[in-house]
C-alpha positions in Angstrom: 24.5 42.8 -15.8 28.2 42.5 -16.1 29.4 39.4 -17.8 32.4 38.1 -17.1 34.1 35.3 -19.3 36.7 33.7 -16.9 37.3 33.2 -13.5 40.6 34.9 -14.2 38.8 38.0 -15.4 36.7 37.9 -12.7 39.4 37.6 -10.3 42.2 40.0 -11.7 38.5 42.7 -11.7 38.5 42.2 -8.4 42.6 42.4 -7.4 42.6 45.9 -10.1 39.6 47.4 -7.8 41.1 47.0 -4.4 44.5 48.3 -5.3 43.1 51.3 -6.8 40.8 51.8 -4.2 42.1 55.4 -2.2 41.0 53.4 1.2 42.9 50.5 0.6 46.1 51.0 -0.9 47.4 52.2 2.4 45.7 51.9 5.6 46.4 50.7 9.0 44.7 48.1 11.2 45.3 46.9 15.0 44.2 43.3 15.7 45.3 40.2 17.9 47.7 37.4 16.2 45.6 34.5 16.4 47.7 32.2 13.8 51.7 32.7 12.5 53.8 30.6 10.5 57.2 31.5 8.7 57.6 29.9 4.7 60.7 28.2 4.2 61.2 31.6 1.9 60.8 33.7 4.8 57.6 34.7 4.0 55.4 35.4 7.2 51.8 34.1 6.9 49.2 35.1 9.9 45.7 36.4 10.9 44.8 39.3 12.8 41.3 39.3 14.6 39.3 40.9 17.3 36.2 39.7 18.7 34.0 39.9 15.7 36.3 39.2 12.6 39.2 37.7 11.2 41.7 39.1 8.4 44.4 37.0 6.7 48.1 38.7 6.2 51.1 38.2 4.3 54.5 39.8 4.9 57.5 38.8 2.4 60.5 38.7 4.2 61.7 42.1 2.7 59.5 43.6 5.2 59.8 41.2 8.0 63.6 42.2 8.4 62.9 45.7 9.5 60.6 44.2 11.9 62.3 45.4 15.7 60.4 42.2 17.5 59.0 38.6 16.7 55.3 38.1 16.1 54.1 35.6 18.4 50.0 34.5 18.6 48.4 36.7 21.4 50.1 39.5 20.5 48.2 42.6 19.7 49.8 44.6 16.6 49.0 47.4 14.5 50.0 46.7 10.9 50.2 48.7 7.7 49.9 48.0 4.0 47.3 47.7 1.7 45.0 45.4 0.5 45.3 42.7 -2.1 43.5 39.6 -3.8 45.4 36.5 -4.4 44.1 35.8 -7.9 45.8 31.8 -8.0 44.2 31.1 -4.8 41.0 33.7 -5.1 42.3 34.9 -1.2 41.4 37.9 -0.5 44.7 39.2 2.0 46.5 42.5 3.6 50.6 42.8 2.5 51.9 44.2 5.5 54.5 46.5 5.0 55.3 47.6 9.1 54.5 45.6 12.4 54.3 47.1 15.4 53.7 45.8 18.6 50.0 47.9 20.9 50.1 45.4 23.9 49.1 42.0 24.6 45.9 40.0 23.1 42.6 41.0 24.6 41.5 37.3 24.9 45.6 36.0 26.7 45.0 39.2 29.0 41.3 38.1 30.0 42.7 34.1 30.5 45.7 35.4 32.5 43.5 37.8 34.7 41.0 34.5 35.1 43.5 32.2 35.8 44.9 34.3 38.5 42.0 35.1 40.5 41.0 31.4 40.5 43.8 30.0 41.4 44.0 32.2 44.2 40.7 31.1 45.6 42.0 27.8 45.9 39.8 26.1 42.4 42.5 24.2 41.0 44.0 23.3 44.6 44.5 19.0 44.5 43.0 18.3 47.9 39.4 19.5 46.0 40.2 16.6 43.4 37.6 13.9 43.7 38.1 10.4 42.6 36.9 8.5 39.4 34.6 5.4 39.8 36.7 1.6 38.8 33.2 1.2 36.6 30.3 4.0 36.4 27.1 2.1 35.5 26.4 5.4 33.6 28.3 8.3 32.3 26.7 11.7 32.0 28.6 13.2 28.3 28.6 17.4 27.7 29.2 17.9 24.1 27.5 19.0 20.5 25.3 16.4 19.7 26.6 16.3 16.2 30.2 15.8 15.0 32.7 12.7 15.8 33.3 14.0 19.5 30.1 11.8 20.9 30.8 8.9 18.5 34.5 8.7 19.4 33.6 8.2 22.9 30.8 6.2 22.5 33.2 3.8 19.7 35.9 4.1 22.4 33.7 3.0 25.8 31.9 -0.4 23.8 35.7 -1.7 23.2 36.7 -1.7 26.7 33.3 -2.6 28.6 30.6 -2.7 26.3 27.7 -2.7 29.7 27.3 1.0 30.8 24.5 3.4 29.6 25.3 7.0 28.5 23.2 10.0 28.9 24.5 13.1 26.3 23.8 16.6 27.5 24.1 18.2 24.0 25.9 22.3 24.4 27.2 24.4 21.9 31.1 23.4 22.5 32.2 27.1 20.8 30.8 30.9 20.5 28.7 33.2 23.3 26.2 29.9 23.8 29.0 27.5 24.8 29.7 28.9 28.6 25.5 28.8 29.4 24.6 25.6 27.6 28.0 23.8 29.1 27.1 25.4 32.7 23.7 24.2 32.2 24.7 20.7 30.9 27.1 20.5 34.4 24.7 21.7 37.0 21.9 19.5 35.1 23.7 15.8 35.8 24.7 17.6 39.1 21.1 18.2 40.1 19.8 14.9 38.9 22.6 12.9 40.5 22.0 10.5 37.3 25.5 9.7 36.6 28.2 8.3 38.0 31.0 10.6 36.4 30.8 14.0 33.7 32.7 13.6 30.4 33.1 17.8 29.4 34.6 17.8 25.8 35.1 18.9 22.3 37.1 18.4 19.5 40.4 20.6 18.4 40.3 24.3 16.9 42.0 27.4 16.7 42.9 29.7 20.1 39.7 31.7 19.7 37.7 28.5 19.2 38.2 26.9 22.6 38.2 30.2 24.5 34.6 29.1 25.9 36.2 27.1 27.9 38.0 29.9 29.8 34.6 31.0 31.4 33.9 31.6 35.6 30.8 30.2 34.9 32.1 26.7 33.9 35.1 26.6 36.4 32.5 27.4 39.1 30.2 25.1 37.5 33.3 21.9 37.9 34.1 22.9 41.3 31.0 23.0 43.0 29.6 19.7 41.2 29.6 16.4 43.3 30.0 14.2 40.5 33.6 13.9 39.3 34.0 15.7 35.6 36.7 14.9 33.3 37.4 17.4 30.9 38.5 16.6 27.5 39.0 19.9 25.4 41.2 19.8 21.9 44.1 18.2 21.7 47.2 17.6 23.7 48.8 20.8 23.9 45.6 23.0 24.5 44.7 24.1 28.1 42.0 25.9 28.7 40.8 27.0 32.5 38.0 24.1 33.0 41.4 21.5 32.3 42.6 23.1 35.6 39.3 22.8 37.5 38.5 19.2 36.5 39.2 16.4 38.9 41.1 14.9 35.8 42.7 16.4 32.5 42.0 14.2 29.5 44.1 15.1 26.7 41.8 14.0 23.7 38.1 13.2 24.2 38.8 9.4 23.1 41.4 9.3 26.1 38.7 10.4 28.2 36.5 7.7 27.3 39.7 5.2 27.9 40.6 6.7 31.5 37.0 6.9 32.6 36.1 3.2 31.8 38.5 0.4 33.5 38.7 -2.7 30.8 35.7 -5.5 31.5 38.5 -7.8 30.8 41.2 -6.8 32.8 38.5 -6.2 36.1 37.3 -9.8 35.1 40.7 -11.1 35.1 41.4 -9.7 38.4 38.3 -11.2 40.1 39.6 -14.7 38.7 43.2 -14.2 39.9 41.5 -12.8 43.4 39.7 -15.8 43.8 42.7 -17.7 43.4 44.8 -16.4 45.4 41.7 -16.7 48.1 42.2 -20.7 48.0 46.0 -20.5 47.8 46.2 -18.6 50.9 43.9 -20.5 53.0 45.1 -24.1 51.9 49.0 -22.3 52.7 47.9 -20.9 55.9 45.8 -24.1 57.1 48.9 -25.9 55.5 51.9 -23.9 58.0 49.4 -24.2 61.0 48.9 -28.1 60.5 52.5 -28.4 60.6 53.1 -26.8 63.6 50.9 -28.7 65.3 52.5 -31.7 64.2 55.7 -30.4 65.1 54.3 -29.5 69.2 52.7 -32.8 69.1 55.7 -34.9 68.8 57.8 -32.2 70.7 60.0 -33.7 73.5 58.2 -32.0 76.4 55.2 -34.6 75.8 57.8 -37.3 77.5 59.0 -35.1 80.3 57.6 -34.9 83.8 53.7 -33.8 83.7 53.8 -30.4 84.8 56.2 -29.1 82.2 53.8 -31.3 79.8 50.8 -29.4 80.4 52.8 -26.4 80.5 53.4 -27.0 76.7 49.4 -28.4 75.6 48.4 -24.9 77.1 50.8 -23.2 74.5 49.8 -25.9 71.6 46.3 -24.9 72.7 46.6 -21.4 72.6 48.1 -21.7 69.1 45.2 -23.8 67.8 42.8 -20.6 69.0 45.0 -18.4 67.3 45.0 -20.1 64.7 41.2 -20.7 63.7 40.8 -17.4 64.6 43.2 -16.0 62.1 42.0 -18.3 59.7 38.4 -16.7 60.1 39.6 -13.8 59.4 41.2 -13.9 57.0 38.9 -16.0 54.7 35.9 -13.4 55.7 38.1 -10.5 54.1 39.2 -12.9 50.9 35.3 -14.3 50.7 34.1 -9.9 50.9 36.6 -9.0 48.2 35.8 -11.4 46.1 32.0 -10.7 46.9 32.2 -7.0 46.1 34.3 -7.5 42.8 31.8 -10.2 41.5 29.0 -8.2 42.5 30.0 -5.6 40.5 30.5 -7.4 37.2 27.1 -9.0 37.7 25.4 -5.8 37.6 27.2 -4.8 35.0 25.6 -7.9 33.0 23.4 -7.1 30.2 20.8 -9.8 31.1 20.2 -8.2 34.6 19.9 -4.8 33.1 17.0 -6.3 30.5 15.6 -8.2 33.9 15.4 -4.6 35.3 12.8 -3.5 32.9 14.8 -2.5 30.1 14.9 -3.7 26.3 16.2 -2.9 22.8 15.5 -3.3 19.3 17.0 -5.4 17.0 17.1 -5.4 13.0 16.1 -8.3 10.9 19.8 -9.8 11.5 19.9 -9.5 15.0 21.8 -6.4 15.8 21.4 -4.0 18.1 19.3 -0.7 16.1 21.3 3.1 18.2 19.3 5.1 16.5 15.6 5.8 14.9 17.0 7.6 11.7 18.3 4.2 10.8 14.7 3.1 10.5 11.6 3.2 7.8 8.2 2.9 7.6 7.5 -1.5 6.7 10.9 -1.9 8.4 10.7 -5.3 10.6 12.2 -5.2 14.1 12.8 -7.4 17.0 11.9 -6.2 20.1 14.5 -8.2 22.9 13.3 -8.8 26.7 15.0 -10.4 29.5 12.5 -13.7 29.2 11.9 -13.9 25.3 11.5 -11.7 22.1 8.9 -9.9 20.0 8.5 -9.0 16.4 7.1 -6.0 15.0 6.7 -3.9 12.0 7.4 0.3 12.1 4.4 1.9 11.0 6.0 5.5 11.5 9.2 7.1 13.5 10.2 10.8 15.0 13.4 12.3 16.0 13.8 14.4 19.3 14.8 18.0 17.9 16.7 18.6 20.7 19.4 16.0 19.9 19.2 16.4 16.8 20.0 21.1 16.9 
């Protein structure tokens, strides 16, 4: 066994064998710029990949100036130099003497080619948009059960209406298993009709990370399903082709969870202001209609000859019809809005979702327990109903391995 007595050693071992290695010292390579950035010394730092692997570059700016055209990500380049270890940051890199360019990235060309054949079958036309719901009771999520992705949502829909219920569809969000299990987690809540809207999402990550998301399977997947599904993939300034499928584009999966859920305070406040202006408008329209009856009561043509007299009690009369009937109306359509709106917040109500059968446990202090790996054996719980609560003691707990993969 070798013993080496630094990490330096070790390291400067390992930078001696690869430059005096016959393979390495000069070699060439074609790959796909996935990642390029410039130092403020003019030093270029990128990666070439393909579908498999991923190599780290450097090119000092020495180099860089005989370069005929400007790396870009996506472009696909053969590169030579030789291979090198960065001892100070134990990085193993390629210097890149040459750049050339050998076409465009495999993975832009496949995006570009998918992108155009959708769009011309009409899947990211508007007229196949479908609207979101003011306030889905339940919202079906497609995401890695693991990671802040479901927690940011979950953090983000409590602070603006705290009464839904979420089912999560848990998918591998990147590699080969991402376009089945997100397919799958799509066609599931579509099939089941359990949800009132789809949340698709995933945190940010490189180009090759989100490319799952530029699958036929998963844009067929969005277009054909009933429910509407927002998709919330990376950050702002990644698209990928489900973003264009979607009935709505979410930048972040946080601003998915703020467009999908309207503000229990803000619907609340609404209902209040409707009802309001429910009794200002029929006190204003009972109000103007009085007055004109006043006004035809003591009109002049009441002390003129009788014929011209009743000529004028048939119009009065005919106003006073009008009038109620209007009226009627009117306070009908006031009395439904206000009806549906109220309606809606009721059902919304956490007591009537215990008095439909429901329940949830409670710790020792009161509060609500999410989840069972936040429980022991001895621990005491409450047990809350929609007519009274129950105390009991865990005696042993299991996790679903499904949610938990």
């Amino acid at each position: 066994m070798v013993e080496f007595k630094s990490v330096s050693q070790l390291d400067n071992y390992i930078k001696s064998y690869l430059t005096g290695s016959e393979y390495l010292s000069d070699f060439s390579v074609t790959g796909e710029i996935s990642a390029y950035t410039v130092s403020s010394r003019g030093h270029a730092y990128f990666t070439i990949k393909d579908q498999e692997a991923v190599m780290n570059c450097v090119m000092f700016s020495r180099y860089i100036a005989y370069a005929s055209f400007v790396p870009t990500i996506g472009m696909k380049v053969t590169v030579t130099g030789c291979m090198d270890f960065y001892v100070a940051g134990g990085k193993l890199q390629m210097q890149v003497m040459t750049i050339k360019e050998a076409g465009k990235g495999d993975l832009h060309e496949q995006y570009k080619q998918l992108f155009e054949r959708l769009s011309k079958e009409g899947l990211f036309d508007p007229e196949h948009k479908k609207p979101l719901p003011v306030l889905p009771k339940r919202i079906g999520v497609v995401t890695s059960s693991s990671g802040r992705v479901i927690s940011d949502i979950v953090n983000t829909l409590r602070k603006r209406n705290p009464y839904f219920d979420l089912l999560l569809y848990p998918a591998s969000v990147q590699g080969e298993n991402c376009p089945p299990e997100v397919t799958n987690g799509i066609n599931y809540f579509n099939g089941k009709k359990n949800v009132d809207v789809i949340i698709v999402a995933r945190g940010g990550g490189s180009y090759e990370d989100l490319f799952g998301f530029n699958d036929e399977r998963i844009a067929r997947a969005v277009y054909e399903c009933d429910i509407p599904v927002i998709s919330a993939i990376g950050h702002e300034p990644d698209y990928t082709i489900i973003d264009y499928v979607a009935d709505l584009r979410a930048a972040t999966p946080t601003a998915a969870a703020e467009q999908v859920m309207a503000s229990y305070d803000d619907q609340k406040n609404m209902v209040d202001n409707l009802a309001l202006s429910l009794d200002i408008a029929v006190n204003s329209y009972i109000s103007a209609r009085k007055s004109l009856l006043d006004m035809l009561a003591n009109h002049k043509a009441l002390h003129t000859p009788a014929f011209y007299a009743k000529q004028q009690l048939s119009i009065v009369e005919k106003y006073k019809t009008e009038m109620k009937g209007l009226m009627e109306a009117k306070v009908t359509r006031l009395t439904g809005e206000q009806k549906t709106l109220t309606g809606r917040l009721e059902s919304l109500n956490p007591t009537n979702v215990l008095k439909r059968g429901y329940s949830y446990v409670s710790d020792s202090e009161g509060k609500a327990i999410e989840s069972a790996s936040s429980l022991k054996k001895g621990d005491v719980i409450g047990i809350v109903f929609a007519d009274g609560k129950a105390t009991g003691e865990i005696t042993d707990t299991s996790f679903d391995d499904r949610r938990s993969s």
